[in-house]
Backbone as XML, in Angstrom:
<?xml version="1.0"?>
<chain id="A" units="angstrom">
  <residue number="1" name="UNK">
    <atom name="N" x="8.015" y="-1.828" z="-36.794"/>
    <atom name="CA" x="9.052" y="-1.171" z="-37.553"/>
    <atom name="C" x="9.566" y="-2.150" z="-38.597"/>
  </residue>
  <residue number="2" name="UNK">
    <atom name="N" x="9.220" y="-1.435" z="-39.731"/>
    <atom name="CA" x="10.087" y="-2.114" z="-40.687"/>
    <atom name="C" x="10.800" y="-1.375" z="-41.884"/>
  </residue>
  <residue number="3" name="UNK">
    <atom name="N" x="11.748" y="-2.191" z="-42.560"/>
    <atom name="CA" x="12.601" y="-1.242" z="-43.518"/>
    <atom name="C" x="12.680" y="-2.560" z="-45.167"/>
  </residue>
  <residue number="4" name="UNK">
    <atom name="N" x="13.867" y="-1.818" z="-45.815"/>
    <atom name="CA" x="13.383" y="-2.119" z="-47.189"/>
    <atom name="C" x="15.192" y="-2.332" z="-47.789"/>
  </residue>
  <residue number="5" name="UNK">
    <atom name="N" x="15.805" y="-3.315" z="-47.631"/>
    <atom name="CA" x="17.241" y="-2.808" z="-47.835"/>
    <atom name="C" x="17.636" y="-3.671" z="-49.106"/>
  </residue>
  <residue number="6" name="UNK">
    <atom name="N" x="18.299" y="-3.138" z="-49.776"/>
    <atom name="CA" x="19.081" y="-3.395" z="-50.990"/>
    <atom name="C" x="20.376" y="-4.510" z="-50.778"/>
  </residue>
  <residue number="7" name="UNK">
    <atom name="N" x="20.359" y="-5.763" z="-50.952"/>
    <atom name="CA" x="22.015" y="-6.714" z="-51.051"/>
    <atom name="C" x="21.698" y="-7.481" z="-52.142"/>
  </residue>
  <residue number="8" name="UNK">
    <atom name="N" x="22.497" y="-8.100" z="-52.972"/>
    <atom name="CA" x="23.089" y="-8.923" z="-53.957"/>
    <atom name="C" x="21.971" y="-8.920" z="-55.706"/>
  </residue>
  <residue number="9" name="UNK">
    <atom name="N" x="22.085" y="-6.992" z="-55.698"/>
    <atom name="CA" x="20.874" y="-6.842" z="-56.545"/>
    <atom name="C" x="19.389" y="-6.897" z="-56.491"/>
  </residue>
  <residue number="10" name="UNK">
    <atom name="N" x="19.173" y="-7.177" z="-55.245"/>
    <atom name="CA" x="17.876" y="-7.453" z="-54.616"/>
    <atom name="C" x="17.416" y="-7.083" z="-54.054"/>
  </residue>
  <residue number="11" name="UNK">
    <atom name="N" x="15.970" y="-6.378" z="-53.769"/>
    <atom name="CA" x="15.680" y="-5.548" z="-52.827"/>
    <atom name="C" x="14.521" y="-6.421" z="-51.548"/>
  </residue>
  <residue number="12" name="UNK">
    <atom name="N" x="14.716" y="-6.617" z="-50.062"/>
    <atom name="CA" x="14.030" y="-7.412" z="-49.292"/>
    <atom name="C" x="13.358" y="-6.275" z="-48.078"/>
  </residue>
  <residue number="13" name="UNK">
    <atom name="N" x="12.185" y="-7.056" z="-48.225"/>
    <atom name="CA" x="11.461" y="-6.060" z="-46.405"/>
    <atom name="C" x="11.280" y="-6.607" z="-45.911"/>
  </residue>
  <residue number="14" name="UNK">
    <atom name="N" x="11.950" y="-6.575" z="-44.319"/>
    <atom name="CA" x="12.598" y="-6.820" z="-43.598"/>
    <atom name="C" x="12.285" y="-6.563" z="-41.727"/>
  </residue>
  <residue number="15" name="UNK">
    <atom name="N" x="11.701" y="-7.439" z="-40.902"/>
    <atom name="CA" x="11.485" y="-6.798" z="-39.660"/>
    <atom name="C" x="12.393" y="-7.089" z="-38.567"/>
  </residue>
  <residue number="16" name="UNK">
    <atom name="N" x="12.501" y="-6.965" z="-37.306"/>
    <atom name="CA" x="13.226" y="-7.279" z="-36.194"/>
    <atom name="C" x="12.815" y="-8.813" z="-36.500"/>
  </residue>
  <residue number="17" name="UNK">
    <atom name="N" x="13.694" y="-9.943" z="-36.013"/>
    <atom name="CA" x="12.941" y="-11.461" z="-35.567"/>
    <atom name="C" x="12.611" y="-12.356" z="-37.234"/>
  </residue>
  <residue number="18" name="UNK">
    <atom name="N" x="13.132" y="-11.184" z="-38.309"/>
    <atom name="CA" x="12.435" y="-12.342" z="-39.453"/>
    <atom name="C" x="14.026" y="-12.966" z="-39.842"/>
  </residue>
  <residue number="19" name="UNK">
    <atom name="N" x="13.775" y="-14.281" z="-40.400"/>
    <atom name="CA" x="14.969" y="-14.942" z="-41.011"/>
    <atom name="C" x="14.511" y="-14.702" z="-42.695"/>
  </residue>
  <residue number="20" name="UNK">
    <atom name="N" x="15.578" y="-13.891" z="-43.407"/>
    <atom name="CA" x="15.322" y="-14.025" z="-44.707"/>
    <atom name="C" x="16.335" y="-14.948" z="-45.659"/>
  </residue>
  <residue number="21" name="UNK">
    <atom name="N" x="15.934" y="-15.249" z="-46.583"/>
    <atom name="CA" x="17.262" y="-15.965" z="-47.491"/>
    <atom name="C" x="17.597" y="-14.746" z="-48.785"/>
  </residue>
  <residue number="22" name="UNK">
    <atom name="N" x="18.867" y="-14.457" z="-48.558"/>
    <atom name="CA" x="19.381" y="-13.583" z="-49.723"/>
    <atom name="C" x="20.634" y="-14.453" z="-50.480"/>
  </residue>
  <residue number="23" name="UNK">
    <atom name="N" x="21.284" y="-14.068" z="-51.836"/>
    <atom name="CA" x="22.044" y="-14.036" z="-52.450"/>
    <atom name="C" x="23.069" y="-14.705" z="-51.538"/>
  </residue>
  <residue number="24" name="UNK">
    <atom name="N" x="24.234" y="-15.548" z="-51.895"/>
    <atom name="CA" x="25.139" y="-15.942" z="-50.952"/>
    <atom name="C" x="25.944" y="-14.855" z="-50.552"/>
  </residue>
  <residue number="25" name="UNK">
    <atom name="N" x="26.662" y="-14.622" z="-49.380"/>
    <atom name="CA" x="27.481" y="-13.910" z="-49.127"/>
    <atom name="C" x="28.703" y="-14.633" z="-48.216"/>
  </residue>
  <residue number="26" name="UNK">
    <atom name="N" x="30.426" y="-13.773" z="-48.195"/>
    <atom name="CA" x="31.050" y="-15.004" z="-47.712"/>
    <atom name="C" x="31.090" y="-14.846" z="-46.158"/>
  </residue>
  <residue number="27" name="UNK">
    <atom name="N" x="30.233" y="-14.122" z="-46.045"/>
    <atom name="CA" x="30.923" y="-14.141" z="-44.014"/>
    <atom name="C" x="30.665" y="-15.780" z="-43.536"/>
  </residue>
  <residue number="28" name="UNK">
    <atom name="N" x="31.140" y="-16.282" z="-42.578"/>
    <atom name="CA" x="30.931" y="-17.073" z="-41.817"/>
    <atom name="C" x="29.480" y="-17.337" z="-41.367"/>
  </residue>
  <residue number="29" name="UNK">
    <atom name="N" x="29.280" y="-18.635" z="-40.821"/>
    <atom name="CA" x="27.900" y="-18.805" z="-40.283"/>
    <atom name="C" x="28.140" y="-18.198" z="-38.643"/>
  </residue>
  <residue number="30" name="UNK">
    <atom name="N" x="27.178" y="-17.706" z="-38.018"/>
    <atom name="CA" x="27.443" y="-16.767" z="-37.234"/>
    <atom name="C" x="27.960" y="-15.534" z="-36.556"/>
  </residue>
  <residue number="31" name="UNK">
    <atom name="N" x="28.315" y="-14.927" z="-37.700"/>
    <atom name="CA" x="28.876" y="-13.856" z="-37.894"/>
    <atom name="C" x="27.678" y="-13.140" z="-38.047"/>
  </residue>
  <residue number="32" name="UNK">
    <atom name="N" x="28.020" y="-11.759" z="-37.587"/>
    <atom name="CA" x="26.887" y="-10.644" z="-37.175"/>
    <atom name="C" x="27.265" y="-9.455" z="-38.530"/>
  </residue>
  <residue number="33" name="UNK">
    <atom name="N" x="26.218" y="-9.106" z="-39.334"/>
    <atom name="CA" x="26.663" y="-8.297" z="-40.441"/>
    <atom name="C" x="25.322" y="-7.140" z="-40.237"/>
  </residue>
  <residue number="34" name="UNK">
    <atom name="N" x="25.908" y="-6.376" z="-41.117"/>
    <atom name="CA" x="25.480" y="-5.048" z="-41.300"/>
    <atom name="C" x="25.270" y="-4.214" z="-42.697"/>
  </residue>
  <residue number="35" name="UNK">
    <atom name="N" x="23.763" y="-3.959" z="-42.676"/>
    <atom name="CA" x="23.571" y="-3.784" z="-43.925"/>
    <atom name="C" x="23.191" y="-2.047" z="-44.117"/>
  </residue>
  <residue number="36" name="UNK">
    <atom name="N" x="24.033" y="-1.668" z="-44.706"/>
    <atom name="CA" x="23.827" y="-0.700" z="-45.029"/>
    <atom name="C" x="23.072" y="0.740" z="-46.290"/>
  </residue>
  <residue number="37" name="UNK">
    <atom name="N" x="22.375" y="-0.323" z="-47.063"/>
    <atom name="CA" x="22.088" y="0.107" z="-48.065"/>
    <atom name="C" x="20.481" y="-0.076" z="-47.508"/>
  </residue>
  <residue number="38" name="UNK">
    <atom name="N" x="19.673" y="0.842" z="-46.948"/>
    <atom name="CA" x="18.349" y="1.007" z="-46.227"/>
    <atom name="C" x="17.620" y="1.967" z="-47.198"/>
  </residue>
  <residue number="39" name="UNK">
    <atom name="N" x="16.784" y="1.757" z="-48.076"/>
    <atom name="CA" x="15.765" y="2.399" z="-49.520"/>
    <atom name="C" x="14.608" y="3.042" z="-48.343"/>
  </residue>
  <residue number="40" name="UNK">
    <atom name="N" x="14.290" y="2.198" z="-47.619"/>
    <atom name="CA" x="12.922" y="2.943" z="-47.133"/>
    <atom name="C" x="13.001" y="2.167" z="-45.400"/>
  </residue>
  <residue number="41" name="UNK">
    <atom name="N" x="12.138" y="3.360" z="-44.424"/>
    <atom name="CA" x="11.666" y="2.943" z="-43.223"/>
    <atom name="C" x="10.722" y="3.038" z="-42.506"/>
  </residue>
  <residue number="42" name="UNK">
    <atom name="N" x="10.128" y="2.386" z="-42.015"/>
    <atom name="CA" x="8.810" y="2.993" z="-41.099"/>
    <atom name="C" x="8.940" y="2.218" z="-39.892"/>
  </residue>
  <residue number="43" name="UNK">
    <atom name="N" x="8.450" y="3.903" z="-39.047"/>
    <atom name="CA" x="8.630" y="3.483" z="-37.531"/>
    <atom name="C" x="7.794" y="4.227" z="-37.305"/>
  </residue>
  <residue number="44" name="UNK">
    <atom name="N" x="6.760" y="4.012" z="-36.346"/>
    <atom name="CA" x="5.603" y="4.349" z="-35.602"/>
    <atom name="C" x="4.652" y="5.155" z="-37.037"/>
  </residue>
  <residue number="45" name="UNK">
    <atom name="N" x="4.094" y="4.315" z="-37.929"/>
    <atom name="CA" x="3.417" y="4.616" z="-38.683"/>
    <atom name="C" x="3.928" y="6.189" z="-39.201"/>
  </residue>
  <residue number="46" name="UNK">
    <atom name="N" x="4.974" y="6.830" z="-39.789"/>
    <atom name="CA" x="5.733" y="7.285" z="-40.318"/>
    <atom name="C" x="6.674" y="6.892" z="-41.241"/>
  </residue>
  <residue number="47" name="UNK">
    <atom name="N" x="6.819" y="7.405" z="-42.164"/>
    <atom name="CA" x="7.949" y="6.737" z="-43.664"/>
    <atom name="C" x="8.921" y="7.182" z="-43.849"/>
  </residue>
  <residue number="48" name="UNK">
    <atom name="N" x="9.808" y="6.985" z="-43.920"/>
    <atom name="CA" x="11.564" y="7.641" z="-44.623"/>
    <atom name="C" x="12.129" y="6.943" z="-45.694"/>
  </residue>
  <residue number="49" name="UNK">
    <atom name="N" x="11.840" y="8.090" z="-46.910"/>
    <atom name="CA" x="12.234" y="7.177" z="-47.982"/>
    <atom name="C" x="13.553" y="7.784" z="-48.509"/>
  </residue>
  <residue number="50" name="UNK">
    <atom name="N" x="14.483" y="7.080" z="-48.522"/>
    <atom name="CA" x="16.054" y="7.558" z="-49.484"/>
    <atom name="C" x="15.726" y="8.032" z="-50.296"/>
  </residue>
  <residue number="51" name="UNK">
    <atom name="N" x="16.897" y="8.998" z="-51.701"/>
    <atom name="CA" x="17.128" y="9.570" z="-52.454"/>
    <atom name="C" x="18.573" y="9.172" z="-52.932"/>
  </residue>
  <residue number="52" name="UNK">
    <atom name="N" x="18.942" y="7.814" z="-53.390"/>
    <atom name="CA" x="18.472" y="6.617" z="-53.194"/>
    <atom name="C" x="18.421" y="5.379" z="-51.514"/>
  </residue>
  <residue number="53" name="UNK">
    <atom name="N" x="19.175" y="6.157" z="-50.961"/>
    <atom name="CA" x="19.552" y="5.734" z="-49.841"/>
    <atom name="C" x="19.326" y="6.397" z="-48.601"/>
  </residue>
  <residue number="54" name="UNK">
    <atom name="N" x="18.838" y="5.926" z="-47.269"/>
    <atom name="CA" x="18.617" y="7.071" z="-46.140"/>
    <atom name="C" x="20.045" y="6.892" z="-45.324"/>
  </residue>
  <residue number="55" name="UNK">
    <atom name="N" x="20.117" y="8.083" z="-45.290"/>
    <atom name="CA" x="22.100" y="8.179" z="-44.317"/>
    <atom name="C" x="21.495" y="7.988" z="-42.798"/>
  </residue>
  <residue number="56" name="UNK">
    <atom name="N" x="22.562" y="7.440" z="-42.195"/>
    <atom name="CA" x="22.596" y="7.033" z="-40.516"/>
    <atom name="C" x="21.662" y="5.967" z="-40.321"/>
  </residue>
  <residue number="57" name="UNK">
    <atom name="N" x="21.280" y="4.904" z="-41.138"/>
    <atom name="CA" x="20.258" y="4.598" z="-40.688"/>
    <atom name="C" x="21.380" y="2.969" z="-41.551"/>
  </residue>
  <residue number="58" name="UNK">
    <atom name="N" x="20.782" y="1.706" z="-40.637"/>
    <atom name="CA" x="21.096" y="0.558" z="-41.142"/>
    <atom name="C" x="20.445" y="-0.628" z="-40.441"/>
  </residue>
  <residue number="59" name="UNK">
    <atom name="N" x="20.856" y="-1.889" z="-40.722"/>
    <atom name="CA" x="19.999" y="-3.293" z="-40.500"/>
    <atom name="C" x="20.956" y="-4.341" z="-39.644"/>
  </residue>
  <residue number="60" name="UNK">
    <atom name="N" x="20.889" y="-4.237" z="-38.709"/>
    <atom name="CA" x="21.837" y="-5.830" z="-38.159"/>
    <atom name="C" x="21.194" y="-7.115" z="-38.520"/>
  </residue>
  <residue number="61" name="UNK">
    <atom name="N" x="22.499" y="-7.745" z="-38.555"/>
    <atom name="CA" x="21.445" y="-9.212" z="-38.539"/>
    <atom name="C" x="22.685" y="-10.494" z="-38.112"/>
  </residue>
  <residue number="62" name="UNK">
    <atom name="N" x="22.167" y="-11.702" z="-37.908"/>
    <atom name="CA" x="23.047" y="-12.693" z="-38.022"/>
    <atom name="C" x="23.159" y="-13.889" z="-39.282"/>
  </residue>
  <residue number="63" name="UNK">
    <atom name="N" x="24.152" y="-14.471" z="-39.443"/>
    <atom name="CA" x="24.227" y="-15.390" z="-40.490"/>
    <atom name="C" x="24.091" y="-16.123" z="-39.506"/>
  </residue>
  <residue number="64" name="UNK">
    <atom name="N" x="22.898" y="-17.314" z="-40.455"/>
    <atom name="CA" x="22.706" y="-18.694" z="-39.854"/>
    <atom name="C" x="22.828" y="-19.475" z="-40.076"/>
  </residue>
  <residue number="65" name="UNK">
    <atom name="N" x="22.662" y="-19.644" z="-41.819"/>
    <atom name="CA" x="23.514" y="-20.785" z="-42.043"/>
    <atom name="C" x="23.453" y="-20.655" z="-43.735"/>
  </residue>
  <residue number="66" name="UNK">
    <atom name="N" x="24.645" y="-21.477" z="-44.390"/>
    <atom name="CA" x="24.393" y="-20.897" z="-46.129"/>
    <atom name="C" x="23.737" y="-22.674" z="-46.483"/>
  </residue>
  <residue number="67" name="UNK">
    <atom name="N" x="23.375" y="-22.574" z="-47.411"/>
    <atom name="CA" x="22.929" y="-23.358" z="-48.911"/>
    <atom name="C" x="22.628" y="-23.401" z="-50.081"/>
  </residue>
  <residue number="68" name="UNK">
    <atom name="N" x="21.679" y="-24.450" z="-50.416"/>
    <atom name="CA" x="21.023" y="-24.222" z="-51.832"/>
    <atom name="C" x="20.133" y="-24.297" z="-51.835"/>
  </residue>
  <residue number="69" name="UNK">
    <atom name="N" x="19.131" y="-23.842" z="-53.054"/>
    <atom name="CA" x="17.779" y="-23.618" z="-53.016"/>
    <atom name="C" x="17.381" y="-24.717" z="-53.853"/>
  </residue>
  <residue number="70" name="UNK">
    <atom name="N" x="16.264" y="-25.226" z="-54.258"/>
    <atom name="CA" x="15.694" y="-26.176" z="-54.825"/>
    <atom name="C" x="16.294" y="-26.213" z="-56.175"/>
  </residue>
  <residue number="71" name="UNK">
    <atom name="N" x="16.124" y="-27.534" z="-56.932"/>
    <atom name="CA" x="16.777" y="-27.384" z="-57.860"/>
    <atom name="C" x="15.868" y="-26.944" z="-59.080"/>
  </residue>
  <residue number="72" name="UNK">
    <atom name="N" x="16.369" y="-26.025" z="-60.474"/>
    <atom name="CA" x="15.198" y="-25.596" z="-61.467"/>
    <atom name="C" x="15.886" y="-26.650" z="-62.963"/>
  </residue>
  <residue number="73" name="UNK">
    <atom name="N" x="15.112" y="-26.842" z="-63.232"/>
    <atom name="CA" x="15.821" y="-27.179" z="-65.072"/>
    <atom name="C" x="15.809" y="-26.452" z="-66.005"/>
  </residue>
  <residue number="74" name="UNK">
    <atom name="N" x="16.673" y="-25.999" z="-66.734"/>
    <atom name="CA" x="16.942" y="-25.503" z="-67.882"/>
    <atom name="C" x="16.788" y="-26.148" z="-69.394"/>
  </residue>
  <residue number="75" name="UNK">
    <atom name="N" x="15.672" y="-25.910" z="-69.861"/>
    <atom name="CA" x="15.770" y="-26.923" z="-71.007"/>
    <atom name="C" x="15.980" y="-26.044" z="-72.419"/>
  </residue>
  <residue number="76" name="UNK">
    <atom name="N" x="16.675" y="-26.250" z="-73.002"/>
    <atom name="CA" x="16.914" y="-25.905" z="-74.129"/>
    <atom name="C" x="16.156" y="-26.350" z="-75.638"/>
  </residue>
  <residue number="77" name="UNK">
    <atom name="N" x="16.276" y="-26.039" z="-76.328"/>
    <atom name="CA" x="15.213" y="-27.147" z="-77.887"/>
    <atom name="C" x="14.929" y="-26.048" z="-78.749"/>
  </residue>
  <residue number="78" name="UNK">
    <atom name="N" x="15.346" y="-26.921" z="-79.769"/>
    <atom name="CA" x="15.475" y="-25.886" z="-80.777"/>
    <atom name="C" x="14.671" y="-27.055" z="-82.090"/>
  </residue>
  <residue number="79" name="UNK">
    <atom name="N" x="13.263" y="-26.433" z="-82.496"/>
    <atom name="CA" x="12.226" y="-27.502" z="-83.011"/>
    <atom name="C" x="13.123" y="-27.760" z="-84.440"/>
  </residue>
  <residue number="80" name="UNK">
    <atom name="N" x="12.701" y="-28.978" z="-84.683"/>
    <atom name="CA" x="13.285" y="-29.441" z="-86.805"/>
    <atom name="C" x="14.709" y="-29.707" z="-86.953"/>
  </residue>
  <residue number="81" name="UNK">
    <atom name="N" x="15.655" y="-29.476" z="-85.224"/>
    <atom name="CA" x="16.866" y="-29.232" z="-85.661"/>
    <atom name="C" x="18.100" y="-30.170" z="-84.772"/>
  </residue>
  <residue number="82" name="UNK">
    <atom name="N" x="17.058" y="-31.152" z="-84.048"/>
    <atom name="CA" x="17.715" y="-32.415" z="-83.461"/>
    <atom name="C" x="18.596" y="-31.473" z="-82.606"/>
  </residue>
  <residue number="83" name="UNK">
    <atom name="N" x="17.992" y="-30.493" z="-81.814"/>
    <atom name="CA" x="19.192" y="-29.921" z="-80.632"/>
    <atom name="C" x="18.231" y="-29.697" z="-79.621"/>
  </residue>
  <residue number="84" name="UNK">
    <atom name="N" x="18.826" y="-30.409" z="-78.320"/>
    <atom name="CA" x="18.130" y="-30.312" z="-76.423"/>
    <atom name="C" x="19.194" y="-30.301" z="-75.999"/>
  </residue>
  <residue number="85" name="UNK">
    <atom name="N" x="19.142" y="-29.151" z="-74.769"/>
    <atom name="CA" x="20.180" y="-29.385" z="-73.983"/>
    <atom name="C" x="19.595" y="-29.282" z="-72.667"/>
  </residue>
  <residue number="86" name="UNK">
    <atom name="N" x="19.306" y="-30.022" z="-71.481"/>
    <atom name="CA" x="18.930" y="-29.886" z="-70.080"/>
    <atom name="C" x="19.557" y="-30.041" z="-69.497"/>
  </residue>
  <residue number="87" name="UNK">
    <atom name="N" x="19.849" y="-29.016" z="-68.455"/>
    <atom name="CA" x="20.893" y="-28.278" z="-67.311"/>
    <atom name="C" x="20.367" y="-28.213" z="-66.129"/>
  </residue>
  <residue number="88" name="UNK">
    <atom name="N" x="20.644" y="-28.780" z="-64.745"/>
    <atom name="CA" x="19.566" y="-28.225" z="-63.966"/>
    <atom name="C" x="20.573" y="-27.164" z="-63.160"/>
  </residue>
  <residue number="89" name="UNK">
    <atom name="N" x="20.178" y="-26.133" z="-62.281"/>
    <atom name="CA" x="20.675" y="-25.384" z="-61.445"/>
    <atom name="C" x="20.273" y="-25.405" z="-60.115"/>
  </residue>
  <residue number="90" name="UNK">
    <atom name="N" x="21.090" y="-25.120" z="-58.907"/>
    <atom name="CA" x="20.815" y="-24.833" z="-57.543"/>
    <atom name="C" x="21.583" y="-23.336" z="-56.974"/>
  </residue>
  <residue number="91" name="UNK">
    <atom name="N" x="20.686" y="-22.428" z="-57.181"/>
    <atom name="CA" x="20.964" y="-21.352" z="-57.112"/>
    <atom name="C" x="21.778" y="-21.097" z="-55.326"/>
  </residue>
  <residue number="92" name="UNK">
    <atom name="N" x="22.663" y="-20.605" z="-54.756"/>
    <atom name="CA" x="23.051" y="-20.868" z="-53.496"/>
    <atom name="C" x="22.988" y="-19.443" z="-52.727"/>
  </residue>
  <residue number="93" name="UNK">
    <atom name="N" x="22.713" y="-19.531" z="-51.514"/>
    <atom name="CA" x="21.821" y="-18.771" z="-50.818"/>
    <atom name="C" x="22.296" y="-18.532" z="-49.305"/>
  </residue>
  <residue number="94" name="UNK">
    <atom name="N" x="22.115" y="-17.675" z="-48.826"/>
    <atom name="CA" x="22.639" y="-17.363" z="-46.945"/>
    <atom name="C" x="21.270" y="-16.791" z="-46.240"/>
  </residue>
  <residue number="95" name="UNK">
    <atom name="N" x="21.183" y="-17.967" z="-45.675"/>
    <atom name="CA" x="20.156" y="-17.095" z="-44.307"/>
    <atom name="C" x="20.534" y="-16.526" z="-43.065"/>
  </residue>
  <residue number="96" name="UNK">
    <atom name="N" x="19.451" y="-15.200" z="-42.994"/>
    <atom name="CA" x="20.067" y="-14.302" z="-41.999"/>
    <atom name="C" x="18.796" y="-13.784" z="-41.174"/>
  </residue>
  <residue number="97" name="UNK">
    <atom name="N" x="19.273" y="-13.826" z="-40.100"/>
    <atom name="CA" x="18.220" y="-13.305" z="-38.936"/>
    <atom name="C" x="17.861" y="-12.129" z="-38.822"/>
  </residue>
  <residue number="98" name="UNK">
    <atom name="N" x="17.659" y="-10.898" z="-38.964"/>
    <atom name="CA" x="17.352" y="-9.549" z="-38.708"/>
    <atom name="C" x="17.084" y="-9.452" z="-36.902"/>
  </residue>
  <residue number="99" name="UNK">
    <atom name="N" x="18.065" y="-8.533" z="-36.422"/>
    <atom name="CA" x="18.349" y="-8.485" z="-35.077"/>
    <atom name="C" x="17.962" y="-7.318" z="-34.526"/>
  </residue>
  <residue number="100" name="UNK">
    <atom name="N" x="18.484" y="-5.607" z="-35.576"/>
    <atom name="CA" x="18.017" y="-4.811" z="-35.040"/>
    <atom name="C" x="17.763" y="-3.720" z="-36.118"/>
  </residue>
  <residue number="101" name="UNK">
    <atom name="N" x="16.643" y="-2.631" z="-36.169"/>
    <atom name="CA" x="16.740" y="-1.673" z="-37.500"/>
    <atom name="C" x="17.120" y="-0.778" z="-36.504"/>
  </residue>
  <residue number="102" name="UNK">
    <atom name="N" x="18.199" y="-0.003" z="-37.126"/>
    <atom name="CA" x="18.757" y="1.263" z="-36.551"/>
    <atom name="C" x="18.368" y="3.131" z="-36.940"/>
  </residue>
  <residue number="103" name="UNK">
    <atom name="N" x="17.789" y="3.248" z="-36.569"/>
    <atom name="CA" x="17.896" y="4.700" z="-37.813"/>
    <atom name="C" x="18.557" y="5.927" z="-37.402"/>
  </residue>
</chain>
């Protein structure tokens, strides 16, 4: 069984037992959340797809722990015109356990 759920603009698929990294969010580390925005499901080789969303149906999971992701550089340059600007970023991130799909 697996499903397809929508958080922080992003869409992730998702099984019982997987740890994914999404978008930061502020709950606590160990705190048990609930996702409710479920696009698509399959259970016993059968599909349920929303219109945009399937009703009664949602994702448990646990927070495990937040951070950051690797760092990227931003380089800027603009040719003939003596202008660079390099920025680097660490985009920050929450991992979460997937515990149970509900439908």
């Amino acid at each position: 069984m697996y499903a397809i759920i929508a958080t922080g603009g992003k869409q992730y698929l998702v099984k019982e037992g997987d740890v994914v990294k999404i978008e930061k969010l502020e709950q606590q580390e160990g705190e048990n959340i609930k996702f409710e925005q479920v696009l698509m499901l399959e259970k016993d080789g059968k599909y349920s797809f929303g219109q945009p969303l399937l009703e009664n149906c949602f994702v448990e999971g646990k927070i495990v722990r937040h951070g950051k992701g690797k760092k990227i550089v931003v380089l800027k340059y603009k040719p003939k015109k003596r202008y660079e600007k390099k920025i680097g970023h660490r985009q920050l991130f929450t991992e979460i356990k997937i515990e149970k799909i509900s439908s």
